[in-house]
C-alpha positions in Angstrom: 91.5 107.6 124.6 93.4 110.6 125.2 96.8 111.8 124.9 96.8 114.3 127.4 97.6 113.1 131.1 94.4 113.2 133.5 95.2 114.0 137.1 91.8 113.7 138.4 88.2 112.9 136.8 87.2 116.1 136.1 89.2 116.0 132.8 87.4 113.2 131.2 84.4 115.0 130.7 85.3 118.5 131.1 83.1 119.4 134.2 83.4 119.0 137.9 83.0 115.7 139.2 81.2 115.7 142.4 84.1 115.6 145.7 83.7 112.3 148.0 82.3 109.7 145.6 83.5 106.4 145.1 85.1 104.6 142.1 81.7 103.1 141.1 79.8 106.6 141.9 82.7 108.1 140.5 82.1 106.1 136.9 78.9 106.8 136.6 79.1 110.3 136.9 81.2 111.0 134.1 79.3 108.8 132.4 75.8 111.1 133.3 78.4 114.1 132.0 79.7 112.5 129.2 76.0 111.1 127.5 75.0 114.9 127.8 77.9 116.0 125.9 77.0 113.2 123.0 73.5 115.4 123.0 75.7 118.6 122.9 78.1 117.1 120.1 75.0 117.2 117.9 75.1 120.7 117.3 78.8 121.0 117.1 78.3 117.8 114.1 76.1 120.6 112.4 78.8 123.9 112.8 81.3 121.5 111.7 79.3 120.8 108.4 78.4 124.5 108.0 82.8 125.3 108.5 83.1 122.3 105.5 80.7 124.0 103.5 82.3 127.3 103.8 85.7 126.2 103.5 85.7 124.3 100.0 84.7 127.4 98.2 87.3 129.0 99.9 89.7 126.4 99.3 88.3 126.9 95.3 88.9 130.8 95.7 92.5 130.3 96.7 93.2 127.5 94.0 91.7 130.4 91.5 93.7 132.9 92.9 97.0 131.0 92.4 96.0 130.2 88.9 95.4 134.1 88.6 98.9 135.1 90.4 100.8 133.1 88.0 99.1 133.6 84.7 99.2 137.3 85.6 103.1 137.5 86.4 104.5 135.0 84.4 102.6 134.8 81.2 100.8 138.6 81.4 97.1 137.0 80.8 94.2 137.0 82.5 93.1 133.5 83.5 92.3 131.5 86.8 93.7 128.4 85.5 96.4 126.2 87.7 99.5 126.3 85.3 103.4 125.8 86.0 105.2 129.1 85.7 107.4 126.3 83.6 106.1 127.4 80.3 106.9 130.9 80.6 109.7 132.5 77.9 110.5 135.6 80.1 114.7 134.9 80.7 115.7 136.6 83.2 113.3 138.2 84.3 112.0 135.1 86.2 114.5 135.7 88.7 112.7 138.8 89.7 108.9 137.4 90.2 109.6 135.4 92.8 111.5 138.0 94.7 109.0 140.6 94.4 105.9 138.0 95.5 108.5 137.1 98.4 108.8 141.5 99.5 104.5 141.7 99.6 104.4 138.2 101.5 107.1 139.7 104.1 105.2 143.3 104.2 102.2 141.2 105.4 103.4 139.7 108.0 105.1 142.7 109.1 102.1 144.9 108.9 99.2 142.7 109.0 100.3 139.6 110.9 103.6 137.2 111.8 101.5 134.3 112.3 100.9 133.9 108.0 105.0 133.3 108.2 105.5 129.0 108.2 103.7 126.4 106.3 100.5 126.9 109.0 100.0 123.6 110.3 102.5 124.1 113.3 100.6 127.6 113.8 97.2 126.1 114.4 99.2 123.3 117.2 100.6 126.0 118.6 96.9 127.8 118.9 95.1 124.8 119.9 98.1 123.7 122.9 98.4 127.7 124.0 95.3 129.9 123.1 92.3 127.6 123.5 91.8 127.2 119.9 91.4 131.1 119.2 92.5 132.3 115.8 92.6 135.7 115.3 90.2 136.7 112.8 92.0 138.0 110.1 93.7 134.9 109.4 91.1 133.5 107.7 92.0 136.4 104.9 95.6 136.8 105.6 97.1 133.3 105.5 95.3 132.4 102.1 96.1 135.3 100.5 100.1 135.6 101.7 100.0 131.9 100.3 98.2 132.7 96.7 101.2 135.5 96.4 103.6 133.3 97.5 102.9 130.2 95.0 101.3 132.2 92.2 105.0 134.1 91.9 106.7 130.8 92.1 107.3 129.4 95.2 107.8 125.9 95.5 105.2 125.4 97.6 101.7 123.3 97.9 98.5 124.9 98.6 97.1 122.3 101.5 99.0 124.0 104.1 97.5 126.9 104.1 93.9 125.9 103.2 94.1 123.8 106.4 95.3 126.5 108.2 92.7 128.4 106.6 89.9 125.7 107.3 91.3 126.0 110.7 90.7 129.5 111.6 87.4 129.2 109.9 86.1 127.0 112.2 88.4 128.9 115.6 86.7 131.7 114.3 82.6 130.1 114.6 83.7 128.8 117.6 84.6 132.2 119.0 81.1 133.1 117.3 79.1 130.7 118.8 79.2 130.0 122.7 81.4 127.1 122.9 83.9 125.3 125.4 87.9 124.9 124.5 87.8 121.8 123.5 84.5 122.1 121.6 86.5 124.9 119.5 89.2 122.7 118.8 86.8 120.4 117.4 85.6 123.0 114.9 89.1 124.0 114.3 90.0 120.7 113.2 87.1 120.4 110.8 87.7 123.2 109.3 91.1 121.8 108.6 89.7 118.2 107.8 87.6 120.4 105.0 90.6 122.4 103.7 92.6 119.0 103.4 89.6 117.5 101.4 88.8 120.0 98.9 92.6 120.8 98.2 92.7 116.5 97.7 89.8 115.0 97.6 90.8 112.4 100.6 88.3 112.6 103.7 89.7 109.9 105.4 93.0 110.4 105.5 91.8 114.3 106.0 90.0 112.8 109.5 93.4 110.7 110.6 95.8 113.7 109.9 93.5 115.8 112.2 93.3 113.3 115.2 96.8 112.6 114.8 98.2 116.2 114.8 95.5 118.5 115.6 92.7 116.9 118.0 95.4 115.1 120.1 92.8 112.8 121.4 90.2 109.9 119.7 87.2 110.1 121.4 83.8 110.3 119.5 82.9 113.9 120.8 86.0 115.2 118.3 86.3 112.3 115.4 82.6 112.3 114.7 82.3 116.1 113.9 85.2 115.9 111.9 84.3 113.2 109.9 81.2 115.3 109.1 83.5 118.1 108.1 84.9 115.9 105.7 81.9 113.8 104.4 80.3 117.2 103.5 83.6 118.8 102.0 83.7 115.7 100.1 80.2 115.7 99.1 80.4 119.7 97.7 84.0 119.2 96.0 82.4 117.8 92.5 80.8 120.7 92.3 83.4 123.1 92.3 86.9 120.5 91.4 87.5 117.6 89.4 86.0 114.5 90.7 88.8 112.8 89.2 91.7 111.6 91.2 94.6 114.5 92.0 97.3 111.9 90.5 97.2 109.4 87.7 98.6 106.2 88.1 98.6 103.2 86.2 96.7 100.0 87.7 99.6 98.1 90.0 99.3 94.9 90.7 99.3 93.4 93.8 103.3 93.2 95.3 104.9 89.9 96.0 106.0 89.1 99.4 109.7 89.2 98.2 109.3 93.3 97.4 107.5 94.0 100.7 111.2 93.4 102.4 112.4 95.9 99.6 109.6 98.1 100.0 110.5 98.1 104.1 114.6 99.2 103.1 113.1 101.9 100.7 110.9 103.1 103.6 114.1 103.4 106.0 115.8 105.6 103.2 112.5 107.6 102.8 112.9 108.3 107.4 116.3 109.4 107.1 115.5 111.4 104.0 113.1 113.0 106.5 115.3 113.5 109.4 117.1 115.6 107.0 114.6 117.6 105.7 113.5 118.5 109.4 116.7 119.1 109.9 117.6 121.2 107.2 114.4 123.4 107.7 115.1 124.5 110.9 118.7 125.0 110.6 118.3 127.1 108.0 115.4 129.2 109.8 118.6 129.4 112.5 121.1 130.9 110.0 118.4 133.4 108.6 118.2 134.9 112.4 121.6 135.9 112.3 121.5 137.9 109.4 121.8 141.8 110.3 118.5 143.2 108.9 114.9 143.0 110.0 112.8 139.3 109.3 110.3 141.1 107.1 113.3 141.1 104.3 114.3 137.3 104.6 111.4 136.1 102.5 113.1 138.4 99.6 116.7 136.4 100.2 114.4 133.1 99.9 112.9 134.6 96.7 116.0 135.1 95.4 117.2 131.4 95.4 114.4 130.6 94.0 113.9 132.6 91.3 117.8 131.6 90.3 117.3 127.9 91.0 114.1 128.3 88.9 116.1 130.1 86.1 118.0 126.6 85.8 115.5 124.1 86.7 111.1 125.8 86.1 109.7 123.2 87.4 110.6 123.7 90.7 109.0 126.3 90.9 105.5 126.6 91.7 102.9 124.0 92.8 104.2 121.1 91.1 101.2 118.9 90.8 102.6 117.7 87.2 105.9 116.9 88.7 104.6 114.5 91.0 102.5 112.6 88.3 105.3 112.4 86.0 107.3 110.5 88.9 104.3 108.7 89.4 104.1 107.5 85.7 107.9 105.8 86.6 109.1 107.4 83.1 110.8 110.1 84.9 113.9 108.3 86.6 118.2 107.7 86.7 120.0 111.0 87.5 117.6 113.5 86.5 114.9 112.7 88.8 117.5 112.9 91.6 119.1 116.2 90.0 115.7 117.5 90.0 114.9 116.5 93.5 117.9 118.0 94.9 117.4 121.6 93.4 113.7 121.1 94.0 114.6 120.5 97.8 117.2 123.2 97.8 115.0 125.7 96.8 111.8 124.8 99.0 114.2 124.3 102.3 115.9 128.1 101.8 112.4 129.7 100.7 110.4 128.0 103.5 113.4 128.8 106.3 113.1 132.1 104.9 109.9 132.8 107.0 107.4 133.3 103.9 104.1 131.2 103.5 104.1 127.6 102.2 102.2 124.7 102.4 105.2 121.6 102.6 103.0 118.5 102.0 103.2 118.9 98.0 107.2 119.5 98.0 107.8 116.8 100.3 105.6 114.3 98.2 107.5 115.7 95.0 111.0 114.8 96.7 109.6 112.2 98.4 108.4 110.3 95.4 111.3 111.2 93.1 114.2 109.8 95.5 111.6 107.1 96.2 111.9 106.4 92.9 115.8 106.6 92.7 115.6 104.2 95.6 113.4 101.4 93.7 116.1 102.1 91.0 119.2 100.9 93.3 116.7 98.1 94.8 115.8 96.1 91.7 119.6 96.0 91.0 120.7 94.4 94.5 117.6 92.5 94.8 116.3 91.4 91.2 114.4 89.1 91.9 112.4 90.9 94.5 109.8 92.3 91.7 110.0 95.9 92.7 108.1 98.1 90.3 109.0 102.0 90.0 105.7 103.6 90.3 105.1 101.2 93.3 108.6 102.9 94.3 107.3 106.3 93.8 104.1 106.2 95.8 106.1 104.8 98.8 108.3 107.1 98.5 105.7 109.9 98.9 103.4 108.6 101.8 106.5 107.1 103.6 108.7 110.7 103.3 105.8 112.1 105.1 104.9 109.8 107.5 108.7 110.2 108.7 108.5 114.0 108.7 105.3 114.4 109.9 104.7 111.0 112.1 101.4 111.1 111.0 101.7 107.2 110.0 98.1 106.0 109.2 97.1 109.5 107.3 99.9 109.0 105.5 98.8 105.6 104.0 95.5 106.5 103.6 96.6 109.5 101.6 98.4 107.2 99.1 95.6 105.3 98.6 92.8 108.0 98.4 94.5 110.4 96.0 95.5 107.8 93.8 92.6 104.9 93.8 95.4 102.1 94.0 94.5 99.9 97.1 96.7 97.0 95.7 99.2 99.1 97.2 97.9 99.0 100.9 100.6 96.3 102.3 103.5 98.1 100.8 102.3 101.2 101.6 102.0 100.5 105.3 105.6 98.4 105.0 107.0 101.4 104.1 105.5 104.1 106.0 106.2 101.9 109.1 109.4 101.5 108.7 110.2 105.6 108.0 108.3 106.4 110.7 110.2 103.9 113.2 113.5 105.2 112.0 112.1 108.6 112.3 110.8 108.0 115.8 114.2 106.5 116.9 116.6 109.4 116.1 114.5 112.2 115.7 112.8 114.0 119.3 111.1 116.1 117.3 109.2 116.8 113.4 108.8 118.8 111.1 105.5 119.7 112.6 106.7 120.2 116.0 109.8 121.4 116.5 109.0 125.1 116.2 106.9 124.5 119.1 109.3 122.1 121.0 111.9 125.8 120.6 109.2 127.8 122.0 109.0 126.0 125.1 105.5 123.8 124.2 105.0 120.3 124.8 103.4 118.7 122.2 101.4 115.1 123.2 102.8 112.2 120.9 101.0 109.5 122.6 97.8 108.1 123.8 96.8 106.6 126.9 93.7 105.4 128.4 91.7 108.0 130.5 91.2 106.8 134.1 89.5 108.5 137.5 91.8 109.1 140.1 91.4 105.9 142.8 90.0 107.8 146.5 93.1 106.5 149.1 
């Protein structure tokens, strides 16, 4: 299966097919072609276990470094712990971290590369539809590092993003090493990335469906198999050098009853248009920034700004904002200030993001997601009180479903929810709801959040598969 269109044989397999054969002779052929490729995939299975056991210490480096950024600029200690600038008692003078972090980020993209600019998964679509999977080298440094400065001075930003982009060009940059084809390269690209997304989490599966259904663009054996050993051995390393525990805590939930799946599917329509409008609001503001009279490597400074003032008002939108999403979890955390919160939390992410600095967007838009998921549950137990909707229940919905309308990625979405939280009594109302985001999504949006950079720059991203068949001889 394949989500490319095949004009002739010689794309199943990659190789020639012989002219003048029949549809039988034809078959068999690419079958010959495509057992000796399994043989080959072998030691592309291996590279992509090598790229997963690079990556997770990488992906530990840049969690350390954040830690570092932030306890050096807001608190003036020496530590590699992950804290919340939150805590810090520095008045004013907040305003000015972020702006500064935002001036280095914007000086490295001038000077050292543009490409670190975005929240990197759209950059490594972009590489594998354009540029045969071929990341420059200094990526691997560049993007991690623009990130650590970026997040460790408060931007409200997660730190998958990058590590998947970073995991990415790890694995572009072994293929580039090692003689490979395209779409062998690709494969190590998206293991690399199916690392990043496991060490940062600790979910390989939904690590292995986010890659076939935004990177890979195809689910065939000779991609899904590698990166599944990507993951297994990312997985396998992570205790070593993370917590083993679960990223979020959540109270046991109880199986849902059939009345709140019907909720559950409303909340999930709320949670698509909340997406459409976060696209939405991304890009537009990206538009307005290119109008403004002075050079892009100054916008990231504007972006700072905003959020260094929002921050002044509201800390806890600044930074990572792990803790946020556990206290929405926890359903404590609810009524008007959740949805303040969410709004000044959105507010700042959209401007600093549009901004053109360097940003993962999967932790923000599981932190709005889940809040106004929560808000949501809120207004649905008082129409339908008898439904049994439960908050926390509300919250994770709200996360996975937010996504899977942003991002389309529907089944990683789910899988996410359940991997990063243990609670698989939540597997019917978590596909309810991401089902019903994504439809509403899909219906009046073209493009996501992921794609429409590339959609402006004249790329056609595949959003569909389709079965792989020989052209028929006349």
């Amino acid at each position: 299966m394949t989500r490319r269109p095949v004009e002739d044989a010689s794309t199943t397999s990659g190789l020639p097919v012989s002219p003048g054969l029949g549809p039988t002779l034809v078959a068999a052929d690419i079958g010959r072609r495509e057992k000796a490729l399994t043989r080959r995939s072998l030691l592309i299975v291996l590279l992509s276990m090598v790229i997963a056991l690079i990556t997770v210490p990488v992906a530990r480096s840049l969690v350390f470094l954040i830690g570092f950024i932030t306890n050096l600029a807001f608190f003036g200690r020496l530590s590699g712990e992950l804290v919340s600038p939150a805590g810090a008692q520095i008045g004013v003078v907040l305003v000015c971290i972020p702006v500064a972090g935002a001036v280095i980020v914007g000086l490295m993209a001038r000077y050292g590369s543009a490409a670190i600019r975005g929240h990197g998964i759209p950059e490594a679509m972009e590489q594998i539809l354009t540029n045969e999977s071929r990341i420059p080298m200094r990526m691997t440094f560049l993007k991690p590092l623009s990130a650590a400065i970026a997040i460790g001075t408060g931007g409200p930003f997660g730190a998958e993003g990058p590590i998947i982009a970073t995991g990415g060009a790890l694995g572009s940059l072994l293929g580039q090493l090692v003689h490979v084809t395209g779409d062998e390269r690709k494969t190590l690209l998206a293991a690399g990335a199916a690392a990043g997304m496991t060490a940062i989490f600790g979910t390989p599966f939904s690590a292995i469906l986010l890659t076939i259904e935004l990177l890979v663009f195809e689910f065939r054996p000779r991609s899904f198999i590698p990166v599944a050993a990507a993951a297994l051995a990312a997985i396998a390393l992570r205790p070593t050098l993370f917590s083993s525990e679960p990223l979020f805590h959540l109270s046991h939930l109880p199986p849902a009853p059939p009345a709140a799946l019907g909720a559950y599917v409303l909340e999930g329509a709320a949670m698509g248009l909340l997406a459409i409008l976060m696209s939405r609001s991304i890009y537009l503001i990206e538009d307005l920034f290119e109008r403004l009279p002075f050079h892009w490597m100054w916008w990231p400074a504007l972006g700072g700004l905003v959020v260094g003032v929002i921050g002044l008002v509201a800390p806890h939108t600044m930074g990572v904002g792990y803790e946020n999403i556990d206290r929405i979890l926890s359903g404590q955390f609810t009524g008007t200030a959740v949805v303040v919160f969410c709004l000044l939390k959105f507010v700042s992410w959209s401007i600093a993001l549009g901004s053109g600095t360097s940003g993962g967007t999967l932790a923000p838009i599981f932190t709005i997601g889940g809040g106004l998921g929560v808000a949501t549950g809120e207004i649905l137990q008082r129409l339908m009180p008898s439904a049994g909707v439960d908050l926390r229940m509300a919250a994770l919905i709200g996360m996975a479903a937010s996504f899977a309308g942003a991002s389309r990625a529907l089944f990683a979405s789910v899988v996410f929810a359940l991997e990063v939280t243990g609670q698989f009594n939540c597997l019917l109302p978590l596909l309810a709801g991401c089902t019903s985001a994504f439809l509403v999504s899909a219906l009046t949006m073209t493009n996501t959040i992921m794609t429409e950079k590339l959609a402006r720059r004249g790329h056609h991203v595949p959003s569909e598969y389709g079965p792989v068949m020989p052209r028929q001889p006349l």
